[in-house]
C-alpha positions in Angstrom: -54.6 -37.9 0.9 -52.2 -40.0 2.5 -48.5 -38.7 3.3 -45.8 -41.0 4.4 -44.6 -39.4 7.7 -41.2 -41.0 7.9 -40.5 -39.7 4.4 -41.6 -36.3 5.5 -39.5 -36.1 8.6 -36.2 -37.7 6.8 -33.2 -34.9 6.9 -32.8 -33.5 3.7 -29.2 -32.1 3.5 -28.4 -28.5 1.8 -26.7 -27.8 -1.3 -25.0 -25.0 -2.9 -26.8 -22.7 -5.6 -25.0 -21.3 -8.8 -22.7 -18.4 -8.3 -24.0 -15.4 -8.8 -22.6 -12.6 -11.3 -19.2 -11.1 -9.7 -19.6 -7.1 -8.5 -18.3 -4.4 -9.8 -14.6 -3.9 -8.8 -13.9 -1.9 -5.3 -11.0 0.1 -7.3 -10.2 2.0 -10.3 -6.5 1.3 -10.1 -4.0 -0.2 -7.7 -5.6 -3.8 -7.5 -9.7 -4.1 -6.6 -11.6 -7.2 -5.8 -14.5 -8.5 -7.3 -17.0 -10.7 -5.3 -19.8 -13.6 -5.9 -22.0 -15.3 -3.7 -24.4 -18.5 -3.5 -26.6 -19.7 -1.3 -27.8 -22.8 0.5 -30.9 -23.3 -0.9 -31.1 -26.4 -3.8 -32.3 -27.6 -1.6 -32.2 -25.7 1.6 -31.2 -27.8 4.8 -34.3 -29.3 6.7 -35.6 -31.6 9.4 -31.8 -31.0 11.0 -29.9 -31.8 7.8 -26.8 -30.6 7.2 -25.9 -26.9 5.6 -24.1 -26.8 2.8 -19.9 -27.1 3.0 -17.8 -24.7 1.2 -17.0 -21.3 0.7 -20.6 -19.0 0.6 -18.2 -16.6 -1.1 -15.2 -15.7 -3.4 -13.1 -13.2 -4.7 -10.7 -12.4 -7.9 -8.4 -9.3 -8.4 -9.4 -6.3 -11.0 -8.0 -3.4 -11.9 -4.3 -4.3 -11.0 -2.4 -1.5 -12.7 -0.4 1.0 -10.7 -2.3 3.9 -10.1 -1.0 7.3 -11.5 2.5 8.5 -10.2 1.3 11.1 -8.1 -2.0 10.5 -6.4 -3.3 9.9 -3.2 -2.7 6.7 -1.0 -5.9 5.1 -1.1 -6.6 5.1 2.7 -6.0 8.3 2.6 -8.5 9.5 0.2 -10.8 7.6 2.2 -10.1 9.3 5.3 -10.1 12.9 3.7 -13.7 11.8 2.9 -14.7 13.2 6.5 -12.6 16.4 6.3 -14.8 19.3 8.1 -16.7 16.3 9.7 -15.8 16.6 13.8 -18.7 13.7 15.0 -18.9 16.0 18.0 -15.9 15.3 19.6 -14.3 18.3 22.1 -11.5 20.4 20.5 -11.8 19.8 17.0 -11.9 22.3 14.6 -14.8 23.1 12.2 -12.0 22.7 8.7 -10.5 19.5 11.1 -8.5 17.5 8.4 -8.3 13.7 8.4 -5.1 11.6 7.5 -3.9 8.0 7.8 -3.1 6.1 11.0 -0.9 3.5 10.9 1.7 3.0 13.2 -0.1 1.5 16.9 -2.4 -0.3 15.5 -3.4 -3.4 16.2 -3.0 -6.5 13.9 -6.3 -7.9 13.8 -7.9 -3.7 13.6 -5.5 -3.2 10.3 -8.7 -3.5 8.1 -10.3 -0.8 10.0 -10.1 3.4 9.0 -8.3 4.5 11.6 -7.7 8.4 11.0 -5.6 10.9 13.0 -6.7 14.6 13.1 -3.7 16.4 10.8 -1.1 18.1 12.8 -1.7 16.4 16.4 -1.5 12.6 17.6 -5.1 12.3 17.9 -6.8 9.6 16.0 -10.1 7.6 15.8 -12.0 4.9 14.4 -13.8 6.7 11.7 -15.1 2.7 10.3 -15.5 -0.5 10.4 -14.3 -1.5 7.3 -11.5 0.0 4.8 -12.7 -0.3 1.1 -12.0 -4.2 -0.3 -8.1 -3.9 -1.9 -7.3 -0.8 0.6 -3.5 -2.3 1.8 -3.2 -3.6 5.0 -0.4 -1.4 6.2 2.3 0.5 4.4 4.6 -2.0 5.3 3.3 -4.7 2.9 1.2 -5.5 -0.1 -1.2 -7.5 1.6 -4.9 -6.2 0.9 -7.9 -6.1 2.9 -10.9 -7.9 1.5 -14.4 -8.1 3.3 -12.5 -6.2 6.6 -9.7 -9.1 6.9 -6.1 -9.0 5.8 -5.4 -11.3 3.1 -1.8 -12.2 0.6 -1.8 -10.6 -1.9 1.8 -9.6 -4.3 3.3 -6.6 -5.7 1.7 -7.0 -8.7 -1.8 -6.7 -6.6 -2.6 -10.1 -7.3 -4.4 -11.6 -4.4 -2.8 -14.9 -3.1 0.3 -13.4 -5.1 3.8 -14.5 -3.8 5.3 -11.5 -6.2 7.7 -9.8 -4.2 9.5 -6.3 -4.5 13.4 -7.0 -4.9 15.6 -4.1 -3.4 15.8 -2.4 -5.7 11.5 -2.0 -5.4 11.0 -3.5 -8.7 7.8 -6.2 -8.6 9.6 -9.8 -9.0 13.1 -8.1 -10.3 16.4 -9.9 -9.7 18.3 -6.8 -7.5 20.3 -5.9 -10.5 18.3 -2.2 -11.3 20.2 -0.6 -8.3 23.0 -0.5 -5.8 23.3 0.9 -2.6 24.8 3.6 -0.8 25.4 3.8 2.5 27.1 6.3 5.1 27.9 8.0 8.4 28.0 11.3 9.8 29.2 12.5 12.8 30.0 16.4 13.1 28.1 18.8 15.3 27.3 22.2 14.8 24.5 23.8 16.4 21.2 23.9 14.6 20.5 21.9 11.4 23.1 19.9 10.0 22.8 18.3 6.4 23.5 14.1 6.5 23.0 13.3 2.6 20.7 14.3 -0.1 18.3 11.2 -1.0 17.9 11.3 -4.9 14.1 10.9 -6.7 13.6 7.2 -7.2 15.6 6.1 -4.2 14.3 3.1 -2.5 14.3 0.8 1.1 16.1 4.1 2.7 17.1 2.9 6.3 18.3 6.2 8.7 19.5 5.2 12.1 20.5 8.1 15.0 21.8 6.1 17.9 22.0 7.8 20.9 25.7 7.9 22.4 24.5 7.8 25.8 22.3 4.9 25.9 19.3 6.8 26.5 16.9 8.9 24.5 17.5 12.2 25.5 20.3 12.6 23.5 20.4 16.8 22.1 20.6 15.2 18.7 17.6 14.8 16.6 16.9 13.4 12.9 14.9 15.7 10.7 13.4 15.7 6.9 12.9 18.5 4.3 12.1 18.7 0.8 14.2 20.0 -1.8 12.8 23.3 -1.9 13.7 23.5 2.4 10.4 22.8 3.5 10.6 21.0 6.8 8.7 17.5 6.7 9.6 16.2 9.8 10.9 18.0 13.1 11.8 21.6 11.4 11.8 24.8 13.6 13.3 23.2 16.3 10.4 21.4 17.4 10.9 17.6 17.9 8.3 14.7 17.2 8.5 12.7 20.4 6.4 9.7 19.2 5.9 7.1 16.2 4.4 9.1 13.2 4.0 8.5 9.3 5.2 11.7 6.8 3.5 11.4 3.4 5.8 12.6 0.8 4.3 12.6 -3.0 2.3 9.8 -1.8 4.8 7.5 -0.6 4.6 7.0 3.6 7.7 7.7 5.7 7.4 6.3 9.3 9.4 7.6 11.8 9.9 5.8 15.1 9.7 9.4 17.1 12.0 11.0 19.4 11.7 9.3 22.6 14.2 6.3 21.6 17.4 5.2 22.4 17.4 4.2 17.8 15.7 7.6 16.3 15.0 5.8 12.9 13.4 7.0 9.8 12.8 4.2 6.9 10.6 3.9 3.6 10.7 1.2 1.4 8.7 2.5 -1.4 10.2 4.3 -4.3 9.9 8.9 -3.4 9.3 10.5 -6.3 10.9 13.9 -4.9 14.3 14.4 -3.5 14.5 14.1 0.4 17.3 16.1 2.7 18.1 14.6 5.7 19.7 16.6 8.2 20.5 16.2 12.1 19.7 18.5 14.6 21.9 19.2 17.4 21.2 21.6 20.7 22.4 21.4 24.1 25.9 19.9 24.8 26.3 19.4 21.1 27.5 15.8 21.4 28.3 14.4 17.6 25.6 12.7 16.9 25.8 9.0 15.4 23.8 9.0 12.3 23.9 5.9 10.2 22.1 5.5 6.4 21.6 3.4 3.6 19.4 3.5 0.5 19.0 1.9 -3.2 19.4 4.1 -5.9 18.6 3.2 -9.8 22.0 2.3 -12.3 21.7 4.5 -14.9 21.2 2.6 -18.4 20.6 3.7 -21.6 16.7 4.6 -22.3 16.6 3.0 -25.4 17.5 -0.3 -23.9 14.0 -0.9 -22.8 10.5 -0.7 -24.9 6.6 -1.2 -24.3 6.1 -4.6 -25.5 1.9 -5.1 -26.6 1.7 -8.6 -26.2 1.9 -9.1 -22.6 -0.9 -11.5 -20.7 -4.2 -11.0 -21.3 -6.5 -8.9 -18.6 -10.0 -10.6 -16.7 -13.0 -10.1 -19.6 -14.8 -7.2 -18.9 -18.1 -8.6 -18.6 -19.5 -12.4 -17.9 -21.0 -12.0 -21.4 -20.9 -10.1 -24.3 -17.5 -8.3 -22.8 -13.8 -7.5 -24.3 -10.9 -8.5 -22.4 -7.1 -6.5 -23.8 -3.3 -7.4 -23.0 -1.6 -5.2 -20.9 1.4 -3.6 -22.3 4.5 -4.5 -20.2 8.1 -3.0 -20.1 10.7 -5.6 -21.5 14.9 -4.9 -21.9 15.4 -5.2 -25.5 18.1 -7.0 -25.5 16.8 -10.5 -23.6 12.9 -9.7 -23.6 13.0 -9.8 -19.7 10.5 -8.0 -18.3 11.1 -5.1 -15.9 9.7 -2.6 -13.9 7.3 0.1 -16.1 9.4 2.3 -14.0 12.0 1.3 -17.2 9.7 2.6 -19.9 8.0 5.8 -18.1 9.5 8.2 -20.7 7.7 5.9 -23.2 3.9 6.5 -24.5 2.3 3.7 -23.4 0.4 1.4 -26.2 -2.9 0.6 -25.5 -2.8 -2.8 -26.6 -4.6 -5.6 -28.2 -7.9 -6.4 -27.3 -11.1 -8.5 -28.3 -14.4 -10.1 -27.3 -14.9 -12.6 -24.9 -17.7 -14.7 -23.3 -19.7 -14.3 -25.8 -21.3 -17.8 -26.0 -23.8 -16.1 -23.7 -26.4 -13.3 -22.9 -27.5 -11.1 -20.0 
């Protein structure tokens, strides 16, 4: 048989295969990802030609609803996997507990677990990879998808520009809340009470400044609950350095002692009432303590309602599947949509729904 060498040695340049079917989503709640993949191979690149151009893979959201009030941050639950686990390090107990580290860590390393050993400053790389849709930091509602930071919104969207207003409502206008905002500078040894922060307060901002420039100052910031229990520097023991407090599942960072600015600040809703107080030893200076935080106007329950028809979800399947709308929260009076904060005293409705894709089989 006779073969044309010239035709046999010519570069044949690669192209893309068909996407595959996406996976299943990486969350039950709080905003997932789904991911497909092609390959290079229809053809494949040969005889030096050129592999294909373009994106091997891609991602959509899933699963966007809040999570229930109450539970777990998610990188939390994912470090409390390894509670009791000490991978033979010195010193740690045999019940060690694992939570979230945030605060020192590097940009790029945000996508990583980093977990600290409850109760000390201790922390370690526990994996390489948070779970895809795991936030980036506290401090924003970027996600992490295949161990990289990437946009995503409020609404845990990714590529989302939605944005929290003040008042923490996804894509509001500001006009939920108002702000209060104070000083307090009286000293009496021990613990001293600044202001009571009220459930569903948001962005609270608390400032100590030291009066004498430098950050031993005898005057210390501190956080209970409403039932008394310390959170944060109770007993007169003093957090020197940058930590996160997890209060009902909303993070509290606190910039630690050993600052000229002893700050505390959250910009998530708390579901609990927080006491701040000041603690003051030594030459009982008045302390400089400075706060601010959004509370919710009061309005009428009745003004707002579960509206069925809102935009309809991702189908549930490539074929044969059912896609629903998601029930939103509108103000009855203009049919503006607000925050399901409005309508939490409302049963839900579960909402229309129907097939889809169904001009083809599996």
């Amino acid at each position: 048989m006779c073969v044309n060498k010239e035709a046999e040695m010519r570069p044949v340049h690669g192209e893309w295969g068909p996407w595959g079917p996406y996976s299943a989503c990486s969350r039950s709640c709080g905003g997932g990802t789904r991911s497909t993949a092609r390959d290079c191979n229809k053809p494949e690149p040969t005889n030096g030609g050129r592999f294909c151009v373009g994106r091997r893979m891609k991602f959509r959201s899933c699963n966007t609803e809040p999570c229930p009030r109450g539970r777990r941050d998610f990188r939390e639950e994912q470090c409390s996997q390894f509670d009791g686990k000490h991978f033979n390090i010195n010193g740690l107990p045999p019940t060690v507990r694992w939570v979230p580290k945030y605060s020192g860590i590097l940009m790029k390393d945000r996508c990583k677990l980093f977990c600290r050993v409850a109760g000390t400053t201790a922390y370690y790389q526990l994996k390489d990879r948070v779970i895809d849709g795991t936030q980036c930091g506290p401090d924003t509602d970027d996600i992490c998808v295949q161990g990289l930071c990437r946009q995503a919104g409020c609404d845990h969207v990714l590529n989302s520009k939605a944005r929290n207003d003040k008042c923490g409502v996804c894509g509001g206008d500001n006009s939920s809340c108002k702000t209060l905002a104070g000083t307090f500078n009286n000293a009496q040894y021990g613990y001293n009470v600044v202001v009571r922060i009220p459930a569903g307060a948001t962005n609270i901002d608390i400032k100590q400044v030291s009066y004498s420039g430098k950050p031993e100052d005898d005057n210390y910031l501190a956080l209970s609950d409403s039932q008394s229990n310390f959170l944060l520097n109770g007993n007169f023991v003093v957090a020197m350095f940058k930590r996160e407090i997890t209060f009902k599942g909303t993070v509290i960072e606190y910039s630690g002692s050993d600052t000229k600015e002893e700050r505390i600040n959250c910009t998530e809703r708390i579901d609990g009432e927080l006491v701040v107080q000041v603690l003051c030893v030594g030459n009982l200076y008045n302390p400089d303590v400075r706060y601010s935080f959004n509370i919710p106007i009061e309005e009428h329950k009745e003004q707002f309602v579960w509206d069925p028809s809102g935009s309809w979800l991702e189908c549930s399947r490539m074929c044969q599947g059912e896609r629903r709308r998601k029930a939103v929260c509108v103000r009855k009076s203009d049919h503006l949509v607000v925050s399901d904060q409005r309508c939490e005293h409302l049963p839900r409705p579960s909402g229309a729904h129907e097939p889809c894709n169904g001009d083809c089989e599996l």
